[in-house]
C-alpha positions as CSV (number, residue, x, y, z in Angstrom):
1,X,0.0,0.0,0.0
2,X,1.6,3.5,-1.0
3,X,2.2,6.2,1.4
4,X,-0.7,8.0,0.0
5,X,-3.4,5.4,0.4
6,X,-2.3,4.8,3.8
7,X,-2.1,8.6,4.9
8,X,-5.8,9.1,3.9
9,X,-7.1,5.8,5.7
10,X,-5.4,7.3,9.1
11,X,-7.2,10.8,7.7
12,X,-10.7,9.1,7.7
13,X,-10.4,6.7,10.7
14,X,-9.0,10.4,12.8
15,X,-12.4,11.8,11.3
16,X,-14.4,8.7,12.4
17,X,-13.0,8.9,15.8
18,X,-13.6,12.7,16.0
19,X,-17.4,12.3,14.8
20,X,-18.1,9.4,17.6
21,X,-16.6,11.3,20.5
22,X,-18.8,14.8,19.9
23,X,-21.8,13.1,19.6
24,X,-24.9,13.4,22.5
25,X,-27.7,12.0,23.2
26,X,-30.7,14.0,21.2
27,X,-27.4,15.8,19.8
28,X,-28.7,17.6,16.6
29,X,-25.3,18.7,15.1
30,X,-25.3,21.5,17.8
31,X,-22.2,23.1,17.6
32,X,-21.6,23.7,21.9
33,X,-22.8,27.2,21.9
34,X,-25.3,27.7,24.7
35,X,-26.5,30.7,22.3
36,X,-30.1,32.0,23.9
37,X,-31.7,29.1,25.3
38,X,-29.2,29.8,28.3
39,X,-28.1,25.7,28.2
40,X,-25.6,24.5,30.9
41,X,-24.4,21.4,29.1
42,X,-20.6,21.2,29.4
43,X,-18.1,21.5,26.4
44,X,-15.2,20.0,25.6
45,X,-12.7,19.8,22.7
46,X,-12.0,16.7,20.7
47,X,-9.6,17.9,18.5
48,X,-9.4,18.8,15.1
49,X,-11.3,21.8,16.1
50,X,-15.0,20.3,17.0
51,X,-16.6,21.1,20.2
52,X,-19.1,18.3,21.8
53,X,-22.2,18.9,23.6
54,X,-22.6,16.4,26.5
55,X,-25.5,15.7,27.3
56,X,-26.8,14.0,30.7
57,X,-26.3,17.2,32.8
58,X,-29.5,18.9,34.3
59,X,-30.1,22.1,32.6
60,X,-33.6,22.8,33.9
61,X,-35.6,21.4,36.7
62,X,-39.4,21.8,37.5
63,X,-41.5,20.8,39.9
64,X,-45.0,21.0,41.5
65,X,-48.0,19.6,43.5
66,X,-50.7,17.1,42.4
67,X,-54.2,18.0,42.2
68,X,-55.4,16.7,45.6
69,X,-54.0,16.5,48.7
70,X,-54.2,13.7,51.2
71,X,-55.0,13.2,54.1
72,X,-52.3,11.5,56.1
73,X,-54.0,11.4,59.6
74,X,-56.0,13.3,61.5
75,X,-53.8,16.3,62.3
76,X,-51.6,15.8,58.7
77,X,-52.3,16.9,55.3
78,X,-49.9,15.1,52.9
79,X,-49.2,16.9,49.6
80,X,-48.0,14.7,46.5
81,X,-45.6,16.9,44.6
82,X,-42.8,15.5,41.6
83,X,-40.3,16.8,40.6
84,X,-38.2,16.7,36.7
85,X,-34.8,17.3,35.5
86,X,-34.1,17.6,31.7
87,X,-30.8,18.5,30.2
88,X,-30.1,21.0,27.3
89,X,-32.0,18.9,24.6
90,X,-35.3,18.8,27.3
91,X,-33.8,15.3,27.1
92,X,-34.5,13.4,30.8
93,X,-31.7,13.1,32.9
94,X,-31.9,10.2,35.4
95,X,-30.0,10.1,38.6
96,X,-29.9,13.7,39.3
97,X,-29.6,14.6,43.2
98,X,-32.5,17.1,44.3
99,X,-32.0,18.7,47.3
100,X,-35.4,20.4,48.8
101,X,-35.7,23.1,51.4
102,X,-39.5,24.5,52.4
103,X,-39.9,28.0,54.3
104,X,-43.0,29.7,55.7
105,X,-42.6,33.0,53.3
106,X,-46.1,34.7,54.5
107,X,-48.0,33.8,57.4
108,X,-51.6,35.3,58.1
109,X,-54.1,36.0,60.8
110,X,-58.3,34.9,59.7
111,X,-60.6,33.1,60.9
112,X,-63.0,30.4,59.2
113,X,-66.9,31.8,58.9
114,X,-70.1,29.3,57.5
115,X,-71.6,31.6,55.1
116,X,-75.6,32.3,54.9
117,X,-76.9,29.0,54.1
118,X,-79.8,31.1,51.9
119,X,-76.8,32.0,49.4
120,X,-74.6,28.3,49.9
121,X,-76.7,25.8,50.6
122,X,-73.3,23.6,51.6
123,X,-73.2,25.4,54.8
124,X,-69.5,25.5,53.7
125,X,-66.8,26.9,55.9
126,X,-64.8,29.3,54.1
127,X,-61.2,31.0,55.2
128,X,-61.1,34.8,55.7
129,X,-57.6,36.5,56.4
130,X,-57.9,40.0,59.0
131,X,-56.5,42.6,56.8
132,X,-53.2,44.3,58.2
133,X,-52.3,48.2,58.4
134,X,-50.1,47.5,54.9
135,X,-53.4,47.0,53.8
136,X,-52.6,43.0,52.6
137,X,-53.9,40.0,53.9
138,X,-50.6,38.4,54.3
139,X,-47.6,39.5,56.5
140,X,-44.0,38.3,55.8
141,X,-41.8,35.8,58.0
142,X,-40.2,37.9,60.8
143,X,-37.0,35.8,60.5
144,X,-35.9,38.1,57.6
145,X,-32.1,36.5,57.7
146,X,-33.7,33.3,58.3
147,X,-31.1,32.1,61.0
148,X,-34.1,30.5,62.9
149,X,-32.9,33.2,65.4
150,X,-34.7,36.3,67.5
151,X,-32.5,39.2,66.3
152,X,-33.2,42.6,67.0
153,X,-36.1,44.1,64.8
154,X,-37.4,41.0,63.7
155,X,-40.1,40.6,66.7
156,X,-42.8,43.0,64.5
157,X,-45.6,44.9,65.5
158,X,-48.8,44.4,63.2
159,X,-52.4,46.1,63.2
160,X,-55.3,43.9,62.4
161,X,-58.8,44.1,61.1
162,X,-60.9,41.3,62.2
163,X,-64.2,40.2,60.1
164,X,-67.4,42.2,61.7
165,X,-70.0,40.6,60.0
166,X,-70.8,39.8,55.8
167,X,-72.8,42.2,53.5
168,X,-75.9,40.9,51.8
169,X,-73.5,39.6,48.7
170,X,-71.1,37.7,50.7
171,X,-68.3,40.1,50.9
172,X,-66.8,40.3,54.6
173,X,-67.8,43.7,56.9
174,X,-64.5,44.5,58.8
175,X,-64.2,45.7,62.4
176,X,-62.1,48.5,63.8
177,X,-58.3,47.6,63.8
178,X,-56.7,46.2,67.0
179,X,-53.3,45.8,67.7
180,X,-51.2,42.7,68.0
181,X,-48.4,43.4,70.2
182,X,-44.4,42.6,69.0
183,X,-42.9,41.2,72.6
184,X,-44.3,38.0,72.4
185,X,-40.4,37.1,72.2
186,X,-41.1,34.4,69.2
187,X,-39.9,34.3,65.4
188,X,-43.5,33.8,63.8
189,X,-43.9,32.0,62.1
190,X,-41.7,29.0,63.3
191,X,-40.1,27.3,60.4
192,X,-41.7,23.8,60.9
193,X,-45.3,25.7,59.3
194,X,-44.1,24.8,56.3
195,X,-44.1,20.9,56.9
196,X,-41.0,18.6,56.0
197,X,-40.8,16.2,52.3
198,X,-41.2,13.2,53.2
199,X,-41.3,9.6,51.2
200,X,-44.7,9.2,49.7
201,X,-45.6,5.5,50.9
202,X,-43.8,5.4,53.9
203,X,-44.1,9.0,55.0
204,X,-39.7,8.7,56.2
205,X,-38.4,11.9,56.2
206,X,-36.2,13.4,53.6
207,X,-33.9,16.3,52.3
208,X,-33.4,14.5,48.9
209,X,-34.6,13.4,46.2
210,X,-32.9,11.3,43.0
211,X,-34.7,10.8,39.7
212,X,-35.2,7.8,38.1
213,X,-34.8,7.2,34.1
214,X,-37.8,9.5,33.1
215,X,-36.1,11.9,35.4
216,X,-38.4,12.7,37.5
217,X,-38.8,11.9,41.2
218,X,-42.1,11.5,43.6
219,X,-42.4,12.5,47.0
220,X,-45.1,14.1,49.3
221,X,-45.0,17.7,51.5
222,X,-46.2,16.7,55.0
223,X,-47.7,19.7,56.9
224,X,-50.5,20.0,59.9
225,X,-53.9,20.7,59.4
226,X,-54.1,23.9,61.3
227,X,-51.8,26.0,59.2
228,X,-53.8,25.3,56.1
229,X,-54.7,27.8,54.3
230,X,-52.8,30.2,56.7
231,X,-49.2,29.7,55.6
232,X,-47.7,30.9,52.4
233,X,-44.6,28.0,51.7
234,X,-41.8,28.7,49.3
235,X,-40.2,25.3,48.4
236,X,-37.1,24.8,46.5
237,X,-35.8,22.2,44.3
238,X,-31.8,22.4,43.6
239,X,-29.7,20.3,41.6
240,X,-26.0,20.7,40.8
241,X,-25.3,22.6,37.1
242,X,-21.3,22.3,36.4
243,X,-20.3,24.2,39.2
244,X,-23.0,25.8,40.1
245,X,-26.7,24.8,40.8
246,X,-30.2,24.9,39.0
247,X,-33.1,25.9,41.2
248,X,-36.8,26.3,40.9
249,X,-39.0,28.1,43.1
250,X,-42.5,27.0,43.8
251,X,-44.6,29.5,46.4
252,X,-48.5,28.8,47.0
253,X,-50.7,29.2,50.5
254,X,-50.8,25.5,52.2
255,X,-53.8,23.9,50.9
256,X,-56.7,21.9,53.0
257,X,-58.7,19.1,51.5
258,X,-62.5,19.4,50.6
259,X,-64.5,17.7,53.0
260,X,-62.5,19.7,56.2
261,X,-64.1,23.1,54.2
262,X,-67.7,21.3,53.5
263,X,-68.3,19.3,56.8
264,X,-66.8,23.0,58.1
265,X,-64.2,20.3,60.4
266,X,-61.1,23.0,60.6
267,X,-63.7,25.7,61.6
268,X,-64.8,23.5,64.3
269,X,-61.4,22.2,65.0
270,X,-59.2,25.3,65.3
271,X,-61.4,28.7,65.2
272,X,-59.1,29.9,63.1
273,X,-55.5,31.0,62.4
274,X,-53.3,29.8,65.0
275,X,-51.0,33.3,64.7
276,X,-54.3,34.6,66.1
277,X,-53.8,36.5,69.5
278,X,-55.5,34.1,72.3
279,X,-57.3,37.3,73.4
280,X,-59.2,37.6,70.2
């Protein structure tokens, strides 16, 4: 074989080589520019100047709650919630730590009230939240560093509206503002508000989560009865991005399940909000 013949079968079996070692999982001839889609998939060289995507690294990550909660006993709700890592092609990448955190973000001060039977004929009990002197219905976690520490200025002083009565459409009357006083010498809410993750069959707790080959991962939120609907949670999913880390944000109010609202069994259970003074 002349030196020719043999330096372009070492050319073509280079090129072969080259071709194999760029290539990626749902790899479209992409070219390793994250360009706008933001993408996080690692580059490296292979030579002869071609850049490879890999694929298999978490470049977004989603998650949410199901569409009823449970309940786990009689002072639990249990919350079914997944969560899903893809990679830069939205392809699924399987054994992806999730690390998941849960904070009371708002807490709030209501009561529950059975509305006029003429105008609901459930005789459902219904959540109403005293209105503050910011002029919300929500007030924000005093632990602003979130050090699950008293510090000074965090113990804050709020004004309150409680419910009076209801107009003749429904709409809540509210009564003269009262004071709720700041030295009660406690963070409020307490971080435990939010509930804990927990395994969905077994209920164990967790701080972790790893999806499987669809990429996605199960679990449940575990929380107590009594501080549905009156805490706001912020939950987080986190999962390591070359470096760094990807992280989704998912805030809602803590829900309650239908038959403790119809059979009004939180009204008659608790009163109301549990952040509500004792003097009320």
């Amino acid at each position: 074989m002349n030196t020719l013949v043999k330096g372009l079968i070492i050319v073509a079996l280079s090129m072969f080589v080259v071709s194999c070692g760029s290539s990626s999982t749902g790899s479209t001839g992409s070219t390793g520019s994250t360009g706008s889609t933001g993408s996080t998939g690692s580059t490296s060289s292979t030579g002869a100047g071609v850049t490879a995507i890999v694929s298999g690294t978490a470049g977004s990550i989603a998650f949410h709650y199901g569409t009823k909660v449970a309940v786990a006993s009689t002072t639990q709700y249990s919350l079914p919630m997944s969560v899903q890592v893809v990679d830069s092609y939205g392809i699924a990448v399987a054994n992806a730590k999730v690390t998941l955190t849960a904070w009371p973000k708002y807490y709030s001060f209501g009561a529950w009230y059975a509305q006029d039977p003429a105008k609901d004929p459930n005789a459902n009990c219904y959540p109403f939240r005293f209105k503050t002197a910011a002029g919300g219905n929500v007030v924000p976690n005093e632990d602003l560093n979130k050090n699950l520490t008293l510090d000074a200025g965090e113990n804050i002083a709020q004004t309150v509206q409680g419910i009076l009565t209801f107009d003749t459409y429904g709409f809540p009357v509210y009564a003269p503002a009262f004071p709720v006083p700041a030295d009660d010498g406690i963070l409020t809410p307490y971080s435990a508000t939010a509930g804990t993750f927990v395994q969905d069959a077994s209920l164990q707790p967790i701080s972790s989560v790893t999806t499987d080959a669809s990429g996605t991962a199960n679990f449940s939120l575990l929380y107590l009865k009594a501080f549905a609907p009156w805490i706001v949670a912020e939950l987080k999913a986190s999962t390591p991005v070359i470096g760094t880390e990807k992280t989704a944000v998912l805030t809602f109010e803590l829900v309650y399940a239908e038959p403790d609202v119809t059979s009004c069994t939180l009204r008659n259970s608790y009163g109301g909000s549990p952040f509500n003074d004792p003097s009320w």
